[in-house]
N, C-alpha and C positions, 0 to 999 in steps of 0.2 A: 429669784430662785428659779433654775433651770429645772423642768421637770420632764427628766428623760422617758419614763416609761409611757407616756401618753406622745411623746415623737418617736418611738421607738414603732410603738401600736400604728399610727401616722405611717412610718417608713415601711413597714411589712402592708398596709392598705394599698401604698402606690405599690410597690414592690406583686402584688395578687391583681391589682390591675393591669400594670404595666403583660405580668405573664397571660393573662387571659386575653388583650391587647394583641402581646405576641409581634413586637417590637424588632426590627432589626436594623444593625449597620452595615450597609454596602459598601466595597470599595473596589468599584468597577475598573476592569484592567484598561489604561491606556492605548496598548497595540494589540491588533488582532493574534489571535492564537496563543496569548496569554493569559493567566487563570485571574478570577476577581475571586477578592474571599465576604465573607459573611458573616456575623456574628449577632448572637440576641444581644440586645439593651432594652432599655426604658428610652421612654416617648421622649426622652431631652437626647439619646444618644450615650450615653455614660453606658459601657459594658461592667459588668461586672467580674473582672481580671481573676479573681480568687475561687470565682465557679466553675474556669474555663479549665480544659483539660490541660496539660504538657502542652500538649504539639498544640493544640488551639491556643495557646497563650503565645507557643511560640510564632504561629501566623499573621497572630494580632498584632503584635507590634514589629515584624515584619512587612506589613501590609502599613501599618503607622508609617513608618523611617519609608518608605516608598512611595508616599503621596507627592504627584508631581514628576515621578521618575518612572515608576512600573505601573502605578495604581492613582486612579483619581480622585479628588477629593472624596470623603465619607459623606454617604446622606441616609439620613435613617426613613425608614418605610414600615407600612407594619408588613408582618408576613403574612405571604399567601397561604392557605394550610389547605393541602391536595388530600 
């Protein structure tokens, strides 16, 4: 027997680590004078698609369908916080 509420409890502990962490994915632009975009995730790289705004979801898999051609591979980092 699967017992969700105690993976659930589990998924929000990484999920408050992960934010305190302060995780992101890079995807650094290829040629000069073109833009790289950024996005938070968790320490494995997974964004979470459903928190991001309109135009941030629309970047994100923008920036996806682009790796190799405008933008290079993603690598995740934690963030700096200035």
């Amino acid at each position: 027997m699967l017992c969700t509420s105690s993976s659930n409890a589990a998924a929000a502990a990484a999920a408050t680590r992960n934010a305190i962490a302060g995780w992101e994915l890079r995807f650094e632009p290829l040629f000069a004078g073109h833009r790289g975009y950024v996005f938070p995730c968790d320490a494995e790289g997974q964004v979470d698609m459903d928190g991001l705004s309109e135009r941030a979801l629309q970047n994100y898999l923008y920036a996806r369908a682009m790796m190799g051609r405008e933008t290079a591979w993603p690598r995740v980092q934690q963030s700096v916080i200035h």
